[in-house]
N, CA, C and O atoms as a Tinker XYZ file with bonds, in Angstrom:
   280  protein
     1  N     35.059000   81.232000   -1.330000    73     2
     2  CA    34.158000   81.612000   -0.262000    64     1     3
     3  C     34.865000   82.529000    0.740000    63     2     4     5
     4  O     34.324000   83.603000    1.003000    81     3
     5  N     35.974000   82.218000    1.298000    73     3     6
     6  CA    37.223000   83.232000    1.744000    64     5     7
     7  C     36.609000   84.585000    1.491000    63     6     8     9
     8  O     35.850000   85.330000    2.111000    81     7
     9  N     37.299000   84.606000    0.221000    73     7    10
    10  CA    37.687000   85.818000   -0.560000    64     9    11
    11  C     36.181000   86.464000   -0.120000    63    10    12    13
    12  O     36.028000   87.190000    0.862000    81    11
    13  N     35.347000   86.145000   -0.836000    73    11    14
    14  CA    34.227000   86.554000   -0.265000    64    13    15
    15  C     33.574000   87.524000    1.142000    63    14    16    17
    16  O     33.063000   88.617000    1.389000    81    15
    17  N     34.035000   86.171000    1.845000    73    15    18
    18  CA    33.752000   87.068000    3.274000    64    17    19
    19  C     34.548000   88.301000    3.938000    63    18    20    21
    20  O     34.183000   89.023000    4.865000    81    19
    21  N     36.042000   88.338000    3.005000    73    19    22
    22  CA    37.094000   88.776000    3.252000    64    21    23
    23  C     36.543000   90.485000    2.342000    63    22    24    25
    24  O     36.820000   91.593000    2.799000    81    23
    25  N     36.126000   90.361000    1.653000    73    23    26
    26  CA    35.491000   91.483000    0.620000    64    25    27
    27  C     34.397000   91.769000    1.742000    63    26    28    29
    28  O     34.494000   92.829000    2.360000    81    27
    29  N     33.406000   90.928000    2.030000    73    27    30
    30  CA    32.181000   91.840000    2.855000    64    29    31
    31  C     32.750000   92.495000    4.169000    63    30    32    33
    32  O     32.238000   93.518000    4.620000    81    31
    33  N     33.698000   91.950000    4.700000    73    31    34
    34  CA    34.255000   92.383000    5.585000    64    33    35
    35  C     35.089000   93.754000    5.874000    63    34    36    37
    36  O     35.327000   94.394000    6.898000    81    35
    37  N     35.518000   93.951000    4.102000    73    35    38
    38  CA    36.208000   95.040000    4.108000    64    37    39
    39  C     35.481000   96.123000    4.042000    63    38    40    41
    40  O     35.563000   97.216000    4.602000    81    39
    41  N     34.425000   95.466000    2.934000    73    39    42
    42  CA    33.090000   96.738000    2.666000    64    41    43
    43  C     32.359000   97.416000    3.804000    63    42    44    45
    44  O     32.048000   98.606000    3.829000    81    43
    45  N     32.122000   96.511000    4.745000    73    43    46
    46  CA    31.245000   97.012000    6.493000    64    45    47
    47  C     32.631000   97.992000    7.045000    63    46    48    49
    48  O     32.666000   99.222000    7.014000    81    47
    49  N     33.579000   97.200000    7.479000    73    47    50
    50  CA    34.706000   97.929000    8.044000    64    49    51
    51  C     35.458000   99.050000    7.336000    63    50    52    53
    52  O     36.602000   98.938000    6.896000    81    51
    53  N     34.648000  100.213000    7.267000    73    51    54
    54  CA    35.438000  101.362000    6.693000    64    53    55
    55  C     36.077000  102.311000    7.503000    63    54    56    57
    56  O     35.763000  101.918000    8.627000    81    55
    57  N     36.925000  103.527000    7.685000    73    55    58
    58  CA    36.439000  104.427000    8.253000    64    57    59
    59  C     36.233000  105.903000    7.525000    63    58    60    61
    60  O     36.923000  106.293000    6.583000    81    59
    61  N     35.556000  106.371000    7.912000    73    59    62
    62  CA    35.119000  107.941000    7.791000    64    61    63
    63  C     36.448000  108.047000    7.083000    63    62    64    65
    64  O     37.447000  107.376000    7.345000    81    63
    65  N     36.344000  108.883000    6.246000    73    63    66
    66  CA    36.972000  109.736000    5.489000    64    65    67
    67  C     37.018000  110.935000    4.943000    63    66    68    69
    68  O     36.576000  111.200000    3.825000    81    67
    69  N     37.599000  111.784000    5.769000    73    67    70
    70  CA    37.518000  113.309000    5.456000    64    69    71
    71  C     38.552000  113.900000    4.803000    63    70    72    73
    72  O     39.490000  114.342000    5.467000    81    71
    73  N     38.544000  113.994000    3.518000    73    71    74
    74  CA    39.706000  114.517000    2.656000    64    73    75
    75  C     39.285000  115.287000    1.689000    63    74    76    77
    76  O     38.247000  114.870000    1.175000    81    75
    77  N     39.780000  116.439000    1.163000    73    75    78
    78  CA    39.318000  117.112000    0.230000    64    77    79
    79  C     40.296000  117.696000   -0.782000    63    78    80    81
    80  O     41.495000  117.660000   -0.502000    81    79
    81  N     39.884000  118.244000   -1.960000    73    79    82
    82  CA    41.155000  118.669000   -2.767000    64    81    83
    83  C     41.909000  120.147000   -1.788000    63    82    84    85
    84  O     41.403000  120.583000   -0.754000    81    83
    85  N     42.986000  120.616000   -2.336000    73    83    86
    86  CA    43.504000  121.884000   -1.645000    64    85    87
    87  C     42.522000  123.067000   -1.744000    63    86    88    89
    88  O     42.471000  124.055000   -1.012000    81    87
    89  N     41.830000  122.788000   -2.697000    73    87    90
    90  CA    41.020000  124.320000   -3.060000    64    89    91
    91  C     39.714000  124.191000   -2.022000    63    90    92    93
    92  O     39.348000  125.169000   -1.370000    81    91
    93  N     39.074000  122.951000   -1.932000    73    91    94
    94  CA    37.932000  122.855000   -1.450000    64    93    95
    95  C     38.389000  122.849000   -0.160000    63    94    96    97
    96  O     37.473000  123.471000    0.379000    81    95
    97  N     39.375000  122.510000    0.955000    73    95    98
    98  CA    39.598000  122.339000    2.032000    64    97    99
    99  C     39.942000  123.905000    2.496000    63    98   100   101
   100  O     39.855000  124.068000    3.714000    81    99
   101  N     40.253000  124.881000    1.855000    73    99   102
   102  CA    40.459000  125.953000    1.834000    64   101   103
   103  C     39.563000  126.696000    1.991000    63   102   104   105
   104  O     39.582000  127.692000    2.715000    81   103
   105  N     38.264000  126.132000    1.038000    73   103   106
   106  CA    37.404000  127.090000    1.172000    64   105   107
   107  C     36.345000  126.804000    2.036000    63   106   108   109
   108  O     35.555000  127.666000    2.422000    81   107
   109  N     36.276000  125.112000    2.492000    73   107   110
   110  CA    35.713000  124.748000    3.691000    64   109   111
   111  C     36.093000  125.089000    5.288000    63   110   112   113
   112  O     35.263000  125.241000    6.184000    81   111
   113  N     37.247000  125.155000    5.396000    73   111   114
   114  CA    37.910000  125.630000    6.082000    64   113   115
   115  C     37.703000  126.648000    6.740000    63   114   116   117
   116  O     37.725000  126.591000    7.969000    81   115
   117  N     37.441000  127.869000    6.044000    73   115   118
   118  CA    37.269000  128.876000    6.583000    64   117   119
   119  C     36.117000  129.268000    7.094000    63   118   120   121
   120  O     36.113000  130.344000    7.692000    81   119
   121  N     34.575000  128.310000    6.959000    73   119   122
   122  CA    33.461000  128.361000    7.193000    64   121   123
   123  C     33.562000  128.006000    8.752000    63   122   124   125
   124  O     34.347000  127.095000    9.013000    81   123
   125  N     32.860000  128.611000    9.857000    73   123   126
   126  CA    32.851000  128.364000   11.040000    64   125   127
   127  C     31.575000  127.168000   11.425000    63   126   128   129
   128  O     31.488000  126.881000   12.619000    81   127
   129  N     30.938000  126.716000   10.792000    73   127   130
   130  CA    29.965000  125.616000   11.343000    64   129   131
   131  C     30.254000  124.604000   11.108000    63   130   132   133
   132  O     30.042000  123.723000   11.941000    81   131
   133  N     30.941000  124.268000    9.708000    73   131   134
   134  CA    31.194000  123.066000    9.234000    64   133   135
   135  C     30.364000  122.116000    8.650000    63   134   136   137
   136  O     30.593000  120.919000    8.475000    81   135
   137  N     29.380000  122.763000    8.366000    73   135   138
   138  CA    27.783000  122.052000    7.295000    64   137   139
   139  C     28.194000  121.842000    6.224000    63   138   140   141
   140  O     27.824000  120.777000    5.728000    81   139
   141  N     29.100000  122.711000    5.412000    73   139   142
   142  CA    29.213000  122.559000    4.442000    64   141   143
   143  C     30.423000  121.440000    3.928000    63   142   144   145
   144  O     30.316000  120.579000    3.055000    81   143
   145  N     31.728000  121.804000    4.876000    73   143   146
   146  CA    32.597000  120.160000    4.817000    64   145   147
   147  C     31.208000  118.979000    4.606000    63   146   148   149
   148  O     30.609000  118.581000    3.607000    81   147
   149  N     31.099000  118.731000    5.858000    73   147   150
   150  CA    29.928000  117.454000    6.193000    64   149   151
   151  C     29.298000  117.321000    4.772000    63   150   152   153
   152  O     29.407000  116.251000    4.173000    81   151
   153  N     28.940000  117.899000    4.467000    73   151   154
   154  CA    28.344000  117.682000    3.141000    64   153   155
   155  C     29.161000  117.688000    1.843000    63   154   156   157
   156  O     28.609000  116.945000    1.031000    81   155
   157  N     29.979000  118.105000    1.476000    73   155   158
   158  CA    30.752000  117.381000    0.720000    64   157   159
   159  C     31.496000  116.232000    1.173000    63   158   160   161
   160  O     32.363000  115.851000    0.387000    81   159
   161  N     31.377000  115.627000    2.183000    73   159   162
   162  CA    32.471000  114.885000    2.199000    64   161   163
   163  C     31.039000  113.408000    2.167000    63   162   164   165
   164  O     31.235000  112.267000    1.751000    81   163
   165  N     29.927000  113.865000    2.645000    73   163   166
   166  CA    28.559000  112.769000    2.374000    64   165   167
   167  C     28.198000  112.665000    0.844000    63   166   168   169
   168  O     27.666000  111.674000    0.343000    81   167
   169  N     28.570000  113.867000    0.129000    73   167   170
   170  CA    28.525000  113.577000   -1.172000    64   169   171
   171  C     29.521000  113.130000   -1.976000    63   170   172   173
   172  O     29.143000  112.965000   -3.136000    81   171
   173  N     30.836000  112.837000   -1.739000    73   171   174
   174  CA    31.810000  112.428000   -1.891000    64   173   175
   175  C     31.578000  110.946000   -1.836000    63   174   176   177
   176  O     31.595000  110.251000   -2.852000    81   175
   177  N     31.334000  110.421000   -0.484000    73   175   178
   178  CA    30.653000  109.065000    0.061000    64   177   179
   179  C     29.615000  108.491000   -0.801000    63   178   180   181
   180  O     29.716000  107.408000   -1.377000    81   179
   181  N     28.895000  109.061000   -0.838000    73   179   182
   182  CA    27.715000  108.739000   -1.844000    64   181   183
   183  C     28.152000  108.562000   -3.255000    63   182   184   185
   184  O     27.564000  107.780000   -4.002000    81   183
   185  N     28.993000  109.146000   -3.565000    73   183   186
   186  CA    29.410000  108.815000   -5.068000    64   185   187
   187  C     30.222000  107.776000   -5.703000    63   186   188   189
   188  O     30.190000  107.381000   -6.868000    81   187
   189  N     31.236000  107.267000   -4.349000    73   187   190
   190  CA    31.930000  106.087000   -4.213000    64   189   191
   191  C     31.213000  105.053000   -3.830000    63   190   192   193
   192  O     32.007000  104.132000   -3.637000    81   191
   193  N     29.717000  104.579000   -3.535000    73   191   194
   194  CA    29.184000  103.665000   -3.267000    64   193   195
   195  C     28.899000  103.208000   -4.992000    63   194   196   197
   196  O     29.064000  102.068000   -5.424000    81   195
   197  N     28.648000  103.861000   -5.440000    73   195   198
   198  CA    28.149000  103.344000   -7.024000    64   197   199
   199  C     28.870000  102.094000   -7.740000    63   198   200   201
   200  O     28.391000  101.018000   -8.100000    81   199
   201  N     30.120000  102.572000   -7.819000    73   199   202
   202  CA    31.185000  102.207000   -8.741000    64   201   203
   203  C     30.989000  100.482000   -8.331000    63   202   204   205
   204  O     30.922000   99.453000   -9.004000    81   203
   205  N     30.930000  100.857000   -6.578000    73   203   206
   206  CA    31.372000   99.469000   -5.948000    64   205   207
   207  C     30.004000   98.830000   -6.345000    63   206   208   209
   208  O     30.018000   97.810000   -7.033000    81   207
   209  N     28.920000   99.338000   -5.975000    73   207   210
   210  CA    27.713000   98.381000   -6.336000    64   209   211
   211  C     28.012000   98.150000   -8.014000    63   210   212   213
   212  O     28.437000   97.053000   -8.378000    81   211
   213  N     27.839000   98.923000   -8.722000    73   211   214
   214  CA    28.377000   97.617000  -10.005000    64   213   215
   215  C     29.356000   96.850000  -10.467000    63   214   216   217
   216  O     29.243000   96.011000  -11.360000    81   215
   217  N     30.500000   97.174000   -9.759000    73   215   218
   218  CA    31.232000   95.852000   -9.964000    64   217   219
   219  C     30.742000   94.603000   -8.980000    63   218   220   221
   220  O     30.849000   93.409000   -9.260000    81   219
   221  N     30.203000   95.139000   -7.814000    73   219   222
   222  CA    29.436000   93.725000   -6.873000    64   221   223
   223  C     28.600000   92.594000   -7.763000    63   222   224   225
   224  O     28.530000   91.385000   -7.984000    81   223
   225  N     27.995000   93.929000   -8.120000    73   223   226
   226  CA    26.496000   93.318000   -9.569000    64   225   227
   227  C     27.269000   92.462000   -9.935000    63   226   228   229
   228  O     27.330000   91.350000   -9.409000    81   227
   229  N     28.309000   93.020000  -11.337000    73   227   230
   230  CA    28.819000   92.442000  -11.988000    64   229   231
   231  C     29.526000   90.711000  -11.748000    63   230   232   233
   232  O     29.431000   89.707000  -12.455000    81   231
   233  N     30.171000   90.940000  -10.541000    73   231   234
   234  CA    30.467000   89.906000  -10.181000    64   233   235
   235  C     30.021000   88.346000   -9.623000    63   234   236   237
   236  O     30.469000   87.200000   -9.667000    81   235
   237  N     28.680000   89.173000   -8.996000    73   235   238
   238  CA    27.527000   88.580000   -8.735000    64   237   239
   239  C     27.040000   87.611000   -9.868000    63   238   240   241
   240  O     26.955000   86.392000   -9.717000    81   239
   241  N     26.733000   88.283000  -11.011000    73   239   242
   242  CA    26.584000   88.199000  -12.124000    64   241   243
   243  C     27.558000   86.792000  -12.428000    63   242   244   245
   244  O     27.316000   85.739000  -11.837000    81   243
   245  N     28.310000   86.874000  -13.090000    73   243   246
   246  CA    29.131000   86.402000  -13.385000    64   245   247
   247  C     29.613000   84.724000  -12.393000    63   246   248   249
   248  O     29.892000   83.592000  -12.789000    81   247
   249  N     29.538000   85.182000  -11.371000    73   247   250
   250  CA    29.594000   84.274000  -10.148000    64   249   251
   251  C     28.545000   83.096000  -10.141000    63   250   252   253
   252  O     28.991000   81.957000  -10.003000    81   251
   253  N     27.014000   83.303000  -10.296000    73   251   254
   254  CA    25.946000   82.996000  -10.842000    64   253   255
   255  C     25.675000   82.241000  -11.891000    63   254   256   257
   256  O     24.862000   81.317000  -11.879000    81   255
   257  N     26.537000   82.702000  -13.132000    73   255   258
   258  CA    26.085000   81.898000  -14.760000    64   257   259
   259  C     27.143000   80.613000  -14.422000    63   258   260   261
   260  O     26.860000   79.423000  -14.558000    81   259
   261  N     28.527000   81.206000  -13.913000    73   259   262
   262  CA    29.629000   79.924000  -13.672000    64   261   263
   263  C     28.871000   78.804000  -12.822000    63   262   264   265
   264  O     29.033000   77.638000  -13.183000    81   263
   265  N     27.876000   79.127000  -11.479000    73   263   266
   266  CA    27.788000   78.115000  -11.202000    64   265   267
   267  C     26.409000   77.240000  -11.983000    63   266   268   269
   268  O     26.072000   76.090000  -11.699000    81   267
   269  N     25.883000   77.956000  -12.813000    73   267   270
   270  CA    24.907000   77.321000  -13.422000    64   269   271
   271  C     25.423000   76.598000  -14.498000    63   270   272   273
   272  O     24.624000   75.782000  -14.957000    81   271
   273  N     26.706000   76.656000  -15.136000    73   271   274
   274  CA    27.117000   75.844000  -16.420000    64   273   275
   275  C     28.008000   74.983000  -15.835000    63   274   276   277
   276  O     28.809000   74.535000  -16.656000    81   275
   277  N     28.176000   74.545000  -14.590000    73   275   278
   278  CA    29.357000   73.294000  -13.955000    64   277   279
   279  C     28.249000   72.585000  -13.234000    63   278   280
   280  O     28.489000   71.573000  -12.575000    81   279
């Protein structure tokens, strides 16, 4: 149960993360508004939510059948 809350806790508490490869920071970089960073870096974000929702599933999953066969 720990572990648990210790995982939701980590998942809420993120921060922003603005990092990009050398090529893309280069070529973001040089743009004066900065719409276009912002947006790769929301699509970046968006693409790392996935992975985590199915291993959550998964675990969920799994978490679920154990307590139904004890």
């Amino acid at each position: 149960m720990k572990i648990g809350l210790i995982f939701l806790l980590l998942l809420i508490c993120v921060l922003p993360a603005e990092a990009q490869c050398a090529m893309c920071r280069a070529v973001l970089e040089s743009e004066q508004s900065g719409t276009a960073a912002k947006g790769i870096n929301n699509g970046i974000m968006y693409l790392m939510v996935f992975p985590y929702l199915l291993v959550g599933t998964v675990a969920y999953l799994v978490y679920r059948n154990r307590q139904k066969t004890t």
